[in-house]
MDTraj code that builds the backbone (N, CA, C; nanometers):
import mdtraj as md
import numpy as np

residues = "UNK UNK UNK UNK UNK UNK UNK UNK UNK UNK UNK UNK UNK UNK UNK UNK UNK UNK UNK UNK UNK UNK UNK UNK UNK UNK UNK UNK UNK UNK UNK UNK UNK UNK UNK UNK UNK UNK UNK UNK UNK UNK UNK UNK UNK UNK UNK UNK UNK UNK UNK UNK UNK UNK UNK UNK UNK UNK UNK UNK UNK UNK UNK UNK UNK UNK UNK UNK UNK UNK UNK UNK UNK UNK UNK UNK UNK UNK UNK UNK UNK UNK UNK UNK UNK UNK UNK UNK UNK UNK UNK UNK UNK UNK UNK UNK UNK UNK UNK UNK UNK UNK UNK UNK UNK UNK UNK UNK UNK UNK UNK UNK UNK UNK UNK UNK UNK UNK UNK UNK UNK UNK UNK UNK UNK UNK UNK UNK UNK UNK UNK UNK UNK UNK UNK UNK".split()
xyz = np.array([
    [9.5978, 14.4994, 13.0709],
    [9.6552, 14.5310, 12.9429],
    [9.5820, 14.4526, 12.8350],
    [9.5012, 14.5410, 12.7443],
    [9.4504, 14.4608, 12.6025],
    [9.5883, 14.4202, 12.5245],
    [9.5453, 14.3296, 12.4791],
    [9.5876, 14.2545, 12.3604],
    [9.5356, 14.2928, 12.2581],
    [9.5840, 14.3289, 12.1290],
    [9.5206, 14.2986, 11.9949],
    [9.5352, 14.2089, 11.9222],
    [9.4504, 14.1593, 11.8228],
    [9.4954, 14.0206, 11.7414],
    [9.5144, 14.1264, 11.6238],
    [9.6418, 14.0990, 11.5580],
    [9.6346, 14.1586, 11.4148],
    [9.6872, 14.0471, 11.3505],
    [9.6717, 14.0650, 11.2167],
    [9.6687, 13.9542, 11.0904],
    [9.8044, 14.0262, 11.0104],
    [9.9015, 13.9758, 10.9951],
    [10.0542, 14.0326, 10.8890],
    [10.0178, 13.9081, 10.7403],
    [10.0762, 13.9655, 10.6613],
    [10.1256, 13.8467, 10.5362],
    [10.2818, 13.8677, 10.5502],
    [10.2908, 13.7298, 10.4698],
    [10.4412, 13.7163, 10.4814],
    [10.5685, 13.8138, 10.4253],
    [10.4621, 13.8923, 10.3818],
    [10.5760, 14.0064, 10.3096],
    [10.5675, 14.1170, 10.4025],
    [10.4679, 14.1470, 10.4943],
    [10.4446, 14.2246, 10.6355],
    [10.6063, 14.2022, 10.7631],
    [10.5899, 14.0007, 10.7267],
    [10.6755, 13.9690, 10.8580],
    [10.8194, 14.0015, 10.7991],
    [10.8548, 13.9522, 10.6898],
    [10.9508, 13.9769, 10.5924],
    [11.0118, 14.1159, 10.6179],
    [10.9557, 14.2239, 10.5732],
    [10.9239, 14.3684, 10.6434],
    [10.9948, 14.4091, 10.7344],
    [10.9439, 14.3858, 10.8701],
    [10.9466, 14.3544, 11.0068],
    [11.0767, 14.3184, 11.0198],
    [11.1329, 14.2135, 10.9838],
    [11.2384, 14.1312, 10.9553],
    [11.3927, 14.2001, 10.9296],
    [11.3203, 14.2610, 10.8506],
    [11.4289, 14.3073, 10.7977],
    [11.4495, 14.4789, 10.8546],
    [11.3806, 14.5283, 10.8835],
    [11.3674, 14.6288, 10.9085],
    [11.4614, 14.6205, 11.1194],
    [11.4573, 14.5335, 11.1931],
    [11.4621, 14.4960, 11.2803],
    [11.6353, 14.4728, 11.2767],
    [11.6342, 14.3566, 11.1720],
    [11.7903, 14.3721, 11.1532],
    [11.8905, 14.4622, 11.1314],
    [11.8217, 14.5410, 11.0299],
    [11.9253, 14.6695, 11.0081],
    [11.9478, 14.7780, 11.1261],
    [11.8283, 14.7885, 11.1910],
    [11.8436, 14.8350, 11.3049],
    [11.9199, 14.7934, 11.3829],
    [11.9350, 14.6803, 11.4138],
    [11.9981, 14.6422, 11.5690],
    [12.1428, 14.6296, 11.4896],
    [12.1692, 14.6053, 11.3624],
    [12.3053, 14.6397, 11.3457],
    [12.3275, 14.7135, 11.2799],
    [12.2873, 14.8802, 11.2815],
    [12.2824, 14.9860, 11.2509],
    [12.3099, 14.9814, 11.0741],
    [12.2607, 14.8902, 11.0112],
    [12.2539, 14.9321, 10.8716],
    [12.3545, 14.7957, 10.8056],
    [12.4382, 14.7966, 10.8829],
    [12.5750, 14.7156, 10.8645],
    [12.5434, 14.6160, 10.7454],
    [12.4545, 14.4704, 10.7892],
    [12.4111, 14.3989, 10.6797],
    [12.3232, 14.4453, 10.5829],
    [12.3602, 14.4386, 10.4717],
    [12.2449, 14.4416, 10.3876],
    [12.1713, 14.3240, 10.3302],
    [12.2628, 14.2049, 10.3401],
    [12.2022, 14.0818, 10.2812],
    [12.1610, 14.0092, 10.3919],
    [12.0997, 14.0243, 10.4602],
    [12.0664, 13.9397, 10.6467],
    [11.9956, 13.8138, 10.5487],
    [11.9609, 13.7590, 10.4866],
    [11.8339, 13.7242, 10.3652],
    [11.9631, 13.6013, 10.3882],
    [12.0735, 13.6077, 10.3390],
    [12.1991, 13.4926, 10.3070],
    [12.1977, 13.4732, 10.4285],
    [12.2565, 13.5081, 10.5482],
    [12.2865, 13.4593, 10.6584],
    [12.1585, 13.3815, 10.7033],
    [12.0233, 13.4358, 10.7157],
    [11.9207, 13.3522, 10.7628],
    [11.9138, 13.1977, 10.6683],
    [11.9500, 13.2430, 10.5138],
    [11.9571, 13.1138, 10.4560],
    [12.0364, 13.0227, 10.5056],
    [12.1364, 13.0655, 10.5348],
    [12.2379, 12.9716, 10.5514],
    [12.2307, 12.8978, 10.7206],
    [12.1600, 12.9859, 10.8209],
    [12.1127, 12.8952, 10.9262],
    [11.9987, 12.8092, 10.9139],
    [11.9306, 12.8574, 10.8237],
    [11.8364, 12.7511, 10.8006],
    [11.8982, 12.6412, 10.7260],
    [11.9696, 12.6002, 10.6267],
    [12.0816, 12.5019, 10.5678],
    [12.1110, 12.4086, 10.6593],
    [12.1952, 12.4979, 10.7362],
    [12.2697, 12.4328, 10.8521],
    [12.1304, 12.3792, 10.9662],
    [12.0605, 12.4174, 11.0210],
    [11.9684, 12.3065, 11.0985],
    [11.8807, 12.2258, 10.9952],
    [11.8595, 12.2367, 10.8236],
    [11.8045, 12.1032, 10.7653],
    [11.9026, 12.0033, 10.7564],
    [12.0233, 12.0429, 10.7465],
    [12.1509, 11.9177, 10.7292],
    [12.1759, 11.8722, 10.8551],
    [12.1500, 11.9296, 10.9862],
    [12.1669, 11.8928, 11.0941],
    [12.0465, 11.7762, 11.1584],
    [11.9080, 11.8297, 11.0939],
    [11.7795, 11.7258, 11.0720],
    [11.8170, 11.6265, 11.0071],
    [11.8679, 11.6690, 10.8655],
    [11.8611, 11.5102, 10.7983],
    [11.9842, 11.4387, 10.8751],
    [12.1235, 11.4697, 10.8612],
    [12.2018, 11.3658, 10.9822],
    [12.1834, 11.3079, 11.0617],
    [12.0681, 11.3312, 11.1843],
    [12.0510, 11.3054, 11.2725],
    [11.9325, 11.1699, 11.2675],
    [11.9081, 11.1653, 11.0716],
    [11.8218, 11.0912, 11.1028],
    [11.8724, 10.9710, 11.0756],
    [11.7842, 10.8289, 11.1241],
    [11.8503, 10.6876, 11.0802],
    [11.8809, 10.6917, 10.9089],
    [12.0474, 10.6510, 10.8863],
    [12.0770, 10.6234, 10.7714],
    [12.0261, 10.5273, 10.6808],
    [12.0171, 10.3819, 10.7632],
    [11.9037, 10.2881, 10.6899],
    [11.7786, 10.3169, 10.6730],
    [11.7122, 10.3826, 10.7334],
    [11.5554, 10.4529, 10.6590],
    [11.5737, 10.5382, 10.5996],
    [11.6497, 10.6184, 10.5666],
    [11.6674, 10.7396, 10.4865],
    [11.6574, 10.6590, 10.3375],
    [11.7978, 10.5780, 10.3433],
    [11.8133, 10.4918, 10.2677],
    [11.7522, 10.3927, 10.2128],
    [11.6206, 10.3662, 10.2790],
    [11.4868, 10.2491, 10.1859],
    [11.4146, 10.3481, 10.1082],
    [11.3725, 10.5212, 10.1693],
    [11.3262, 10.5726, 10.1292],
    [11.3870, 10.6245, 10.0191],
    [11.4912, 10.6113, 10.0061],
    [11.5286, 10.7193, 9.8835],
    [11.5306, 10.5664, 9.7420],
    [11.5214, 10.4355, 9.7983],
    [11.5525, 10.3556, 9.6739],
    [11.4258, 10.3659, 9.6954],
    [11.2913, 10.4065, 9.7533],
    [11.1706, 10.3482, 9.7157],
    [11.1119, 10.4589, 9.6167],
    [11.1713, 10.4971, 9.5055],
    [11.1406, 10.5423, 9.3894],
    [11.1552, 10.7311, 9.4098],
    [11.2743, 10.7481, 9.5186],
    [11.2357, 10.9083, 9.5441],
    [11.3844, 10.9010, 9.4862],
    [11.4486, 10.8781, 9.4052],
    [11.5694, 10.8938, 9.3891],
    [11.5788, 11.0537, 9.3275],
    [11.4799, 11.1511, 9.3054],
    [11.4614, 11.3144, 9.2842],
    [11.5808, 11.3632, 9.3956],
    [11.5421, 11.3140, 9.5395],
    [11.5701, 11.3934, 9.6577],
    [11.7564, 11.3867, 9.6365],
    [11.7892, 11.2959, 9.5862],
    [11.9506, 11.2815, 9.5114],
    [12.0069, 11.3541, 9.4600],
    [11.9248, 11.3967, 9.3424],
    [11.9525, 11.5226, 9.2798],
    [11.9452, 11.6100, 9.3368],
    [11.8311, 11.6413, 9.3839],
    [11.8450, 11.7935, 9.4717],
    [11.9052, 11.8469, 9.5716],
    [11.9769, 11.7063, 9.6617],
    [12.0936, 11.7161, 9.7637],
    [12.2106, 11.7614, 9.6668],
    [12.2421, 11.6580, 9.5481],
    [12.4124, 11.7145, 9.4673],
    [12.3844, 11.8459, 9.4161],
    [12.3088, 11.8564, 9.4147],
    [12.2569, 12.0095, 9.2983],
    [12.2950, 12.1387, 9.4100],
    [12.2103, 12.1232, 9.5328],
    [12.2150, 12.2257, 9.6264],
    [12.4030, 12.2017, 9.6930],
    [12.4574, 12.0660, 9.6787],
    [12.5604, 12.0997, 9.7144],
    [12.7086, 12.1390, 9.6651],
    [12.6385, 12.1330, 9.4889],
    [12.7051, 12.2640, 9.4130],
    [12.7233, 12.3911, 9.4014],
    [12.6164, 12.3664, 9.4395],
    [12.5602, 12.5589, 9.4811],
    [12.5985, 12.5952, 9.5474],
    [12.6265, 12.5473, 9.7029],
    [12.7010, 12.5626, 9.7938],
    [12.8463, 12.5670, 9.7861],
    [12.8778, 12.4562, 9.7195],
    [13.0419, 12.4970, 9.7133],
    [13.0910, 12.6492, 9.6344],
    [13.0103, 12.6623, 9.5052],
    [13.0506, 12.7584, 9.4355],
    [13.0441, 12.8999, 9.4820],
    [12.8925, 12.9409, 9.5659],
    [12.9111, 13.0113, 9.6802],
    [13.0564, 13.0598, 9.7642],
    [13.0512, 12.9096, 9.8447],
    [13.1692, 12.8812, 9.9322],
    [13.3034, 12.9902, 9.8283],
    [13.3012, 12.8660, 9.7436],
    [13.4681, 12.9308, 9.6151],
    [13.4694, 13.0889, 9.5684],
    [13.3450, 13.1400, 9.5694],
    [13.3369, 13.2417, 9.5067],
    [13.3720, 13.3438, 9.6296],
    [13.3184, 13.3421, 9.7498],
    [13.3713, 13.4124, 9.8777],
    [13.4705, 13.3702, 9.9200],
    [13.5549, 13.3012, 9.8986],
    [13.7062, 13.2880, 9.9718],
    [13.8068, 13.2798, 9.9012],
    [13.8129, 13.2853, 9.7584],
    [13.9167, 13.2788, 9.7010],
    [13.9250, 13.3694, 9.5467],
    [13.8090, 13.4741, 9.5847],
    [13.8003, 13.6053, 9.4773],
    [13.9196, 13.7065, 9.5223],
    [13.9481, 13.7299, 9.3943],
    [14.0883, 13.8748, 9.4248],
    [14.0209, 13.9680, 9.5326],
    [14.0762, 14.0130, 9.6124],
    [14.0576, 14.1342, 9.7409],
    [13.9325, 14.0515, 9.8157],
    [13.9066, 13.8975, 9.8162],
    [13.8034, 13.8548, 9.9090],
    [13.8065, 13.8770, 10.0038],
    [13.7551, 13.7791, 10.1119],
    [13.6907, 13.7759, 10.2233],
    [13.8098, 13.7058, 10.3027],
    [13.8674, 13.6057, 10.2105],
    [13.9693, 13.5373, 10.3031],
    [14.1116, 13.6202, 10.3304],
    [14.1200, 13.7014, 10.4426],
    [14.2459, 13.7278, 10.4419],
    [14.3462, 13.6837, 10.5158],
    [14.3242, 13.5206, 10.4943],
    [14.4670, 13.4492, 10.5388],
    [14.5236, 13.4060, 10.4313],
    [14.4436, 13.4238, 10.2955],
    [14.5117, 13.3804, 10.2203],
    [14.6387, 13.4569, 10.1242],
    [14.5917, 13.5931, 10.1687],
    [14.7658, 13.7099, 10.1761],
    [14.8513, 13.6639, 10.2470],
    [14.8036, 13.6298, 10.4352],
    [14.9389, 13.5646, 10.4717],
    [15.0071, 13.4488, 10.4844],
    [14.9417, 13.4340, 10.4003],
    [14.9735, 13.2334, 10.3354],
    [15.0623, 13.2609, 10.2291],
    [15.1014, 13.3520, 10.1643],
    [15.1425, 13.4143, 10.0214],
    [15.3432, 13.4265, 10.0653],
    [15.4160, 13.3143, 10.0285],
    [15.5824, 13.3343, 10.0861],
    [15.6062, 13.4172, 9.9516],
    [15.7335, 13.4601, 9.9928],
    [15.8315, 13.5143, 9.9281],
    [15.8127, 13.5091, 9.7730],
    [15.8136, 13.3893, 9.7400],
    [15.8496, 13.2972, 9.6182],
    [15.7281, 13.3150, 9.5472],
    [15.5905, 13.3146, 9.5982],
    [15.4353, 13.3622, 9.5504],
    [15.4890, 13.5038, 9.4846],
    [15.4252, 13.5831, 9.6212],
    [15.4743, 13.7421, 9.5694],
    [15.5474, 13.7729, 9.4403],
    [15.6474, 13.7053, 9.4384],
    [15.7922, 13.6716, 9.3362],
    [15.6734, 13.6693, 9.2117],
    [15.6469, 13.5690, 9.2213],
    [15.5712, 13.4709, 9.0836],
    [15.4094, 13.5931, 9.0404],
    [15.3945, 13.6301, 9.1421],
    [15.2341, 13.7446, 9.1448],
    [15.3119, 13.8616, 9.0649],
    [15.3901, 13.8892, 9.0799],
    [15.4343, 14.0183, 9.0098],
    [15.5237, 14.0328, 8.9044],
    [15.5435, 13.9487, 8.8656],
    [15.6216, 13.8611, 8.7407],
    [15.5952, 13.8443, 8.6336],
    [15.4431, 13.7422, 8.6893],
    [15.3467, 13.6492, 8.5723],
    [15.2092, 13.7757, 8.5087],
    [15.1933, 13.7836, 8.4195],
    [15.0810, 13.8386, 8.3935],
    [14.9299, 13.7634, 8.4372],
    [14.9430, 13.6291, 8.4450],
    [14.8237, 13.5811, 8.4812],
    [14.8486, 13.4614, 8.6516],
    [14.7668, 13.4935, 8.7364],
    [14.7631, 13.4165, 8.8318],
    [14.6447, 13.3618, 8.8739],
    [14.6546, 13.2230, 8.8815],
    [14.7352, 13.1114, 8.8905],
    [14.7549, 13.1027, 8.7274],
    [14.8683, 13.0650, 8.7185],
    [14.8653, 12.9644, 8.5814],
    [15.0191, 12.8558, 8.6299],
    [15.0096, 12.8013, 8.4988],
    [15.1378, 12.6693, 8.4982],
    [15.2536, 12.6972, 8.5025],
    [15.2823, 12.8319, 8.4179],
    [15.3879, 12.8993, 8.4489],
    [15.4824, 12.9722, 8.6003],
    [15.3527, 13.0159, 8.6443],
    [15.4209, 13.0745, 8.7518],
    [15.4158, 12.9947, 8.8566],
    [15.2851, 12.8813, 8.8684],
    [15.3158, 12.8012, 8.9556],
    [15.4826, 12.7087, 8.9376],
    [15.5399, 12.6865, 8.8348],
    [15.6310, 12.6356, 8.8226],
    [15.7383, 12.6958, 8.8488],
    [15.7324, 12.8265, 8.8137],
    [15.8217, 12.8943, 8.8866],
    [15.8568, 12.9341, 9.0559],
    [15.7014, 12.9200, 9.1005],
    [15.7540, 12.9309, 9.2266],
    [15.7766, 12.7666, 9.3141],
    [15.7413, 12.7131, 9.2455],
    [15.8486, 12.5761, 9.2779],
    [16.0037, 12.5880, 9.2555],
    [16.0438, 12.6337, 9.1760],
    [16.1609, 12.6142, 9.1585],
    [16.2326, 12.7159, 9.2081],
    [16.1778, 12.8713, 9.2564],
    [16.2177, 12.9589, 9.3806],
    [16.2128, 12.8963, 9.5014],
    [16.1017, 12.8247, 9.5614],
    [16.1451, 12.7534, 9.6916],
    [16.2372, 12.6583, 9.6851],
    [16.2928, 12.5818, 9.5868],
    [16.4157, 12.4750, 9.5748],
    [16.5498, 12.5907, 9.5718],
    [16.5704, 12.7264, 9.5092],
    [16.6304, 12.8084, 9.5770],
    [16.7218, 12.8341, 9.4403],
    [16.6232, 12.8012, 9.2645],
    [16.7051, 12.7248, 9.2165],
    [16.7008, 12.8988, 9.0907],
    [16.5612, 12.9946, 9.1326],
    [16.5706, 13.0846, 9.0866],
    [16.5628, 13.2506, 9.2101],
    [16.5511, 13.3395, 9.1730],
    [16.5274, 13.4905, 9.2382],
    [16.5600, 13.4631, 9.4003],
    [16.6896, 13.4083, 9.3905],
    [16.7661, 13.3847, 9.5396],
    [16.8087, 13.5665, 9.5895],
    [16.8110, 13.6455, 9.4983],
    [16.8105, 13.7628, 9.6057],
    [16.7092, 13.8655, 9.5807],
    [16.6066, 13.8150, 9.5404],
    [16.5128, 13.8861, 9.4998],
    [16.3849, 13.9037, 9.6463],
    [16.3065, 13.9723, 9.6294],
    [16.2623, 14.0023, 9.7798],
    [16.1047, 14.0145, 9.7368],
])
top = md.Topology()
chain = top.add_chain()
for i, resn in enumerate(residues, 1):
    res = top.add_residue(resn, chain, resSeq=i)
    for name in ("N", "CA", "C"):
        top.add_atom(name, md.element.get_by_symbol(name[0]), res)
traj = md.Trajectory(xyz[None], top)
């Protein structure tokens, strides 16, 4: 059996890549691009942990204090990510419907705006039992 050597650019493998994914999960993802990001994330944070904290730590006072920033920066980004997929109206999280008592519901269909001060206060004072005791 010959072998061929062929030469790709990275927008060839990219390509490839992607073309491979949609296939094997029949179309399903369209953003495979986030998920690969995010395993790659997860084994650089798993690299840097693993490395000694006191050398990390000479290196970063020996004038790289940049790499500081760009850890808090990327781990803003990340959270807001994070916030923006789990706690958008009709998201991703759906435990957080059945996390939702009586007294929520109550306050969700009530209040014109949710969350606010108002209705959170109100549904404090429905679980003390102190308002919409036969309300459902």
């Amino acid at each position: 059996m010959n072998k061929k050597v062929i030469k790709l650019t990275e927008k060839d493998i990219e390509s490839l890549v992607r073309k491979i994914v949609t296939e094997s999960n029949n179309g399903e993802v369209q953003n495979y691009m986030f998920f690969q990001n995010l395993k790659e994330i997860r084994d650089n944070i798993d690299s840097l942990l693993s490395m000694d904290q006191q050398e990390v730590d000479r290196i970063l006072s020996d004038g790289h204090g940049w790499a500081l920033e760009h850890m808090a920066t990327a781990k803003d980004d990340i959270e807001e990510v994070t916030s923006f997929l789990t706690h958008r109206d009709g998201g991703i999280n759906e435990e957080k419907s059945k996390k939702d008592d009586r007294c929520t519901r109550i306050a969700k269909r009530k209040y014109d705006t949710w969350p606010s001060a108002y209705a959170s206060g109100a549904v404090v004072r429905c679980r003390k039992g102190k308002i919409w005791k036969d309300e459902k």
